[in-house]
mmCIF file of the C-alpha atoms, coordinates in Angstrom:
data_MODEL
# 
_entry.id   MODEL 
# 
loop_
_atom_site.group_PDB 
_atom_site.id 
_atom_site.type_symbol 
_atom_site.label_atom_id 
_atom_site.label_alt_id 
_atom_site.label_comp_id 
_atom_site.label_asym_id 
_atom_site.label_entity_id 
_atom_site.label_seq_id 
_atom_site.pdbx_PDB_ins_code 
_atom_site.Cartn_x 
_atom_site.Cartn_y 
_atom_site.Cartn_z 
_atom_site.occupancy 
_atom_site.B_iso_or_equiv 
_atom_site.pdbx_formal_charge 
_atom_site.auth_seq_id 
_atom_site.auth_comp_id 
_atom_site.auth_asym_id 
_atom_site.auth_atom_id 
_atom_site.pdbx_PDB_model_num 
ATOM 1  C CA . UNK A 1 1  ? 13.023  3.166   6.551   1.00 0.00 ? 1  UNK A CA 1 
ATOM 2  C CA . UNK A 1 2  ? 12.151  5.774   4.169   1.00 0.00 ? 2  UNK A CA 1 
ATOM 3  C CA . UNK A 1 3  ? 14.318  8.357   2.357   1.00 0.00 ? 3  UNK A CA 1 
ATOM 4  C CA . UNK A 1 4  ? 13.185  12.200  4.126   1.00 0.00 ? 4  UNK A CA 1 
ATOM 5  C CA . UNK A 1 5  ? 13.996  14.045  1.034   1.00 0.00 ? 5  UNK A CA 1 
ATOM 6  C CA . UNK A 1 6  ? 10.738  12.654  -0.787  1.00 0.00 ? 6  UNK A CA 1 
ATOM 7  C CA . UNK A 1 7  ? 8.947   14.093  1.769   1.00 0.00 ? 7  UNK A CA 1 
ATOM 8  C CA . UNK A 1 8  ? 7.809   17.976  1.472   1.00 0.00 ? 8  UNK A CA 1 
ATOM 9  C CA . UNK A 1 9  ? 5.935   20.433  3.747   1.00 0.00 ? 9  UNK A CA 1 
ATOM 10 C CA . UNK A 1 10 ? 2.177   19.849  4.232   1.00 0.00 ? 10 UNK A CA 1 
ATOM 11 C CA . UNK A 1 11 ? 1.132   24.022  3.671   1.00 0.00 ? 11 UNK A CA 1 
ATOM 12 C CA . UNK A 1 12 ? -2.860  24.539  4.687   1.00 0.00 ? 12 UNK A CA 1 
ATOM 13 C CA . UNK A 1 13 ? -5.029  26.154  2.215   1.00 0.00 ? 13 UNK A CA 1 
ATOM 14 C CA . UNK A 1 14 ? -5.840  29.347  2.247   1.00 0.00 ? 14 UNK A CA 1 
ATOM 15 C CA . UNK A 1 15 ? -8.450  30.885  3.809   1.00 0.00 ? 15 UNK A CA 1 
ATOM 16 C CA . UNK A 1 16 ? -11.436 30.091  1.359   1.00 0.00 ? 16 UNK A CA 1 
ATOM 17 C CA . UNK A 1 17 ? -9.597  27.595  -0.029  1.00 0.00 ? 17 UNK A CA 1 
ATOM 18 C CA . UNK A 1 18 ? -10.644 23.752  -0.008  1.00 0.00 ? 18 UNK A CA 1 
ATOM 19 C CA . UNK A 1 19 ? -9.572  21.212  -1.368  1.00 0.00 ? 19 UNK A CA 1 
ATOM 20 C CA . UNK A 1 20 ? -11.913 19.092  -3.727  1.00 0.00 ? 20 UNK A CA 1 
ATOM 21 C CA . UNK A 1 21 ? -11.112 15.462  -4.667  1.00 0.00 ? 21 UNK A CA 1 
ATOM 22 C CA . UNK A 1 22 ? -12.720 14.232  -7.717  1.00 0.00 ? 22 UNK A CA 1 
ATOM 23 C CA . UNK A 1 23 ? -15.847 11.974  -7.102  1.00 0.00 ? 23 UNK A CA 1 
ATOM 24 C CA . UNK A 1 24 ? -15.962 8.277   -7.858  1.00 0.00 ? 24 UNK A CA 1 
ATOM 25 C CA . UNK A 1 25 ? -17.085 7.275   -11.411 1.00 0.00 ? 25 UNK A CA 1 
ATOM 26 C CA . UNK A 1 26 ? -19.803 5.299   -11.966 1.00 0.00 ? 26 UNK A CA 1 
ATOM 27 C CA . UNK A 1 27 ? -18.216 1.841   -12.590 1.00 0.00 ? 27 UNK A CA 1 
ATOM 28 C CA . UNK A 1 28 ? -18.886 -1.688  -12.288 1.00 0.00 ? 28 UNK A CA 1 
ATOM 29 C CA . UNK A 1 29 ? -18.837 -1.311  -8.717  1.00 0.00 ? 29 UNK A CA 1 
ATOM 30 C CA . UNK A 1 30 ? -19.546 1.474   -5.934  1.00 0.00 ? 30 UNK A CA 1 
ATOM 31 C CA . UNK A 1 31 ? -16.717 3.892   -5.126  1.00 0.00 ? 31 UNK A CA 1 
ATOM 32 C CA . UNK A 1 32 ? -15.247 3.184   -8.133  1.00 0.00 ? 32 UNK A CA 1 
ATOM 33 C CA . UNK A 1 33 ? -12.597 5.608   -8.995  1.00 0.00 ? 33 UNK A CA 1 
ATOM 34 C CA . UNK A 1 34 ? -10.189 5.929   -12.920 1.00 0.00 ? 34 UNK A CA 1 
ATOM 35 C CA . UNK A 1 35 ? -7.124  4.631   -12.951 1.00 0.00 ? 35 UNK A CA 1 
ATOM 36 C CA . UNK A 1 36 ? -4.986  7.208   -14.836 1.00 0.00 ? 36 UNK A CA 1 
ATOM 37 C CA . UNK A 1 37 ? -2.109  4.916   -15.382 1.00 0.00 ? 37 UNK A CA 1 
ATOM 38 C CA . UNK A 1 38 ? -0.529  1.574   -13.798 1.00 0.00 ? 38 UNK A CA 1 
ATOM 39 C CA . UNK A 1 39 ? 3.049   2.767   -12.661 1.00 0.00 ? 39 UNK A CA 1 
ATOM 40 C CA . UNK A 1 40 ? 4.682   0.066   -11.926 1.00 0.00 ? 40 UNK A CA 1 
ATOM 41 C CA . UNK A 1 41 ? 4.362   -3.701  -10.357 1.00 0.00 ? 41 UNK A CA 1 
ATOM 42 C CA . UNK A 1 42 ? 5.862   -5.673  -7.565  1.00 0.00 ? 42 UNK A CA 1 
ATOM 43 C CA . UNK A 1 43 ? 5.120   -8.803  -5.548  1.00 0.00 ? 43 UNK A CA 1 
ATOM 44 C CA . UNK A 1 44 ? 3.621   -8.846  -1.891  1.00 0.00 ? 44 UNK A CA 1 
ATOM 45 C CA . UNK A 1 45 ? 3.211   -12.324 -0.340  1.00 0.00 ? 45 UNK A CA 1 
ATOM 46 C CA . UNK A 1 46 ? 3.287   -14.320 -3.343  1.00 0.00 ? 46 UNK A CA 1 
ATOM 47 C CA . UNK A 1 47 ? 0.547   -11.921 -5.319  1.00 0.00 ? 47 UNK A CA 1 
ATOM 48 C CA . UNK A 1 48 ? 0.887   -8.983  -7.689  1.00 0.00 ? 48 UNK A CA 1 
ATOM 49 C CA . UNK A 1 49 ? 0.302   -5.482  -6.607  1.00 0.00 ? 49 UNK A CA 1 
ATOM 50 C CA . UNK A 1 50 ? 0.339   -2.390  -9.147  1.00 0.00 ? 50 UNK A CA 1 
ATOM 51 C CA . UNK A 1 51 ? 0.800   1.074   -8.342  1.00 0.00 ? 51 UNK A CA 1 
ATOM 52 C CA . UNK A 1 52 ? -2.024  3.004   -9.820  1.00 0.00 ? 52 UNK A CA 1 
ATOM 53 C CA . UNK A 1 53 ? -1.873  6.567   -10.217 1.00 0.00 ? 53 UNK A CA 1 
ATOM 54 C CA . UNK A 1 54 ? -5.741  7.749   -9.828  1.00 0.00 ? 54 UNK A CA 1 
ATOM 55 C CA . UNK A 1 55 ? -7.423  10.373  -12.892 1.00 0.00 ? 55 UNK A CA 1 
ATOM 56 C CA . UNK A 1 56 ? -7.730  13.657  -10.934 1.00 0.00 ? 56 UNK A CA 1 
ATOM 57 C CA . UNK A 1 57 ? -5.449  12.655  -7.879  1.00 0.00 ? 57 UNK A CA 1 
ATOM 58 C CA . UNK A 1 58 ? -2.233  14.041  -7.123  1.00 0.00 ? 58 UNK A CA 1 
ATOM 59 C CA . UNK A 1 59 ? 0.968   11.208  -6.875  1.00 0.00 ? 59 UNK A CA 1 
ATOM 60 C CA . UNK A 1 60 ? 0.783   11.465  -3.720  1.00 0.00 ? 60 UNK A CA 1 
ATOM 61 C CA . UNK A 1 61 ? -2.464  8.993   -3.530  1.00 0.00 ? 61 UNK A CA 1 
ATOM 62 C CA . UNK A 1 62 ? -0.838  6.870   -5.569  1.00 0.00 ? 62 UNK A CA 1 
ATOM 63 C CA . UNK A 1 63 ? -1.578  3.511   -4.410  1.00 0.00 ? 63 UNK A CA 1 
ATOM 64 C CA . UNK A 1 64 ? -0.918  -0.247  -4.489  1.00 0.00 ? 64 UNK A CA 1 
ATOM 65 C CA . UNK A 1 65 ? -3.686  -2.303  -5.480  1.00 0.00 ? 65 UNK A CA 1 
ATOM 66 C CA . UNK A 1 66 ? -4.111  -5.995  -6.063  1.00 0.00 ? 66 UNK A CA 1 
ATOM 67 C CA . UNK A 1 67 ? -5.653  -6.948  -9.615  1.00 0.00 ? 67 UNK A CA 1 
ATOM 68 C CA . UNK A 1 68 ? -8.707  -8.008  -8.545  1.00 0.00 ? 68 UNK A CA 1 
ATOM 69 C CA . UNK A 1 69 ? -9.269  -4.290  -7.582  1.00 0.00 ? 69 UNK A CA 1 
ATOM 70 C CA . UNK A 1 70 ? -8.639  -3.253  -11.610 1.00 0.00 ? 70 UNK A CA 1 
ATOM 71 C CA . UNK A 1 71 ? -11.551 -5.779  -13.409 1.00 0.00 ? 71 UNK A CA 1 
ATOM 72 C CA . UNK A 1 72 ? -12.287 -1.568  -14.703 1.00 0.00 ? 72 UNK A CA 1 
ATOM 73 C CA . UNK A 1 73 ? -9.063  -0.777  -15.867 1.00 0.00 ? 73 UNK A CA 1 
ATOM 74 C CA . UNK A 1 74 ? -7.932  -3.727  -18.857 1.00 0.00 ? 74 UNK A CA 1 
ATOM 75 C CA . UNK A 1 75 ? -6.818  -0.483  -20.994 1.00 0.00 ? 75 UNK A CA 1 
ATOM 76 C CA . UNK A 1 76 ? -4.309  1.085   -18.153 1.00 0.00 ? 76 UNK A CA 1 
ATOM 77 C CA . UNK A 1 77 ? -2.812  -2.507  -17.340 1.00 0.00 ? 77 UNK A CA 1 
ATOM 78 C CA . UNK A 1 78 ? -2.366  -3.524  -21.697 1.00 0.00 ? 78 UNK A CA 1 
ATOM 79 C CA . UNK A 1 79 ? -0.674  -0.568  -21.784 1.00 0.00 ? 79 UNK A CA 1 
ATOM 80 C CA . UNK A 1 80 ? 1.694   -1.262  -18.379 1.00 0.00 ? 80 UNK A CA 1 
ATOM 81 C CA . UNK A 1 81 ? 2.538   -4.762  -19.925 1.00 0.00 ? 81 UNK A CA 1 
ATOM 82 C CA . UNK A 1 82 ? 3.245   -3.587  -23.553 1.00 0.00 ? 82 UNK A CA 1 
ATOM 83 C CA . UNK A 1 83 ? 5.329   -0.749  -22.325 1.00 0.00 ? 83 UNK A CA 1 
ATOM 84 C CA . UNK A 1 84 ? 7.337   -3.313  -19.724 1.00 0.00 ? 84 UNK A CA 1 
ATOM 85 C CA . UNK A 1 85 ? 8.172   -5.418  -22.644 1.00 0.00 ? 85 UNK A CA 1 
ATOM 86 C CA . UNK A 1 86 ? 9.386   -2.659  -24.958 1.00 0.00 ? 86 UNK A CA 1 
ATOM 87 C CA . UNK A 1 87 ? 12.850  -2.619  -25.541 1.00 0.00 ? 87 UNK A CA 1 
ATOM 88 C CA . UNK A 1 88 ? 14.150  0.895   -23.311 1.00 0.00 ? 88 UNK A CA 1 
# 
């Protein structure tokens, strides 16, 4: 199931319009892309996945990666943890 009212119209560009992702950085491995922030956590068959909102990418290509896919991105994840375990 999934809630229609996150959902919004797909509008094409303009003519002479295109839309340009941002290229992978240069990391540790190919196609390596930034990891803006970690967004939140959850557990999928017994393993942790983060939702990782990508530098340069709308949330809408917000995805769910395992940790091995964020050896890059020790910064983004401190940050997750330390804000998890702050008092709201």
């Amino acid at each position: 199931m999934f809630n229609e009212t996150l959902l919004s119209p797909f509008h094409e560009p303009l003519p002479g319009q295109s839309i340009v992702q941002p290229p992978p950085v240069q990391g540790d491995t190919p196609d390596s892309y930034e990891v803006e922030a970690i967004l939140d956590s959850r557990k999928r068959r017994k393993k942790i996945q983060y939702l990782v909102k990508w530098l340069g990418y709308g949330h809408e290509e917000n995805t769910w990666e395992p940790i091995q896919n964020l050896k890059d991105a020790k910064e983004a994840l401190a940050l997750f943890r330390e804000n998890r375990r702050a008092p709201q």
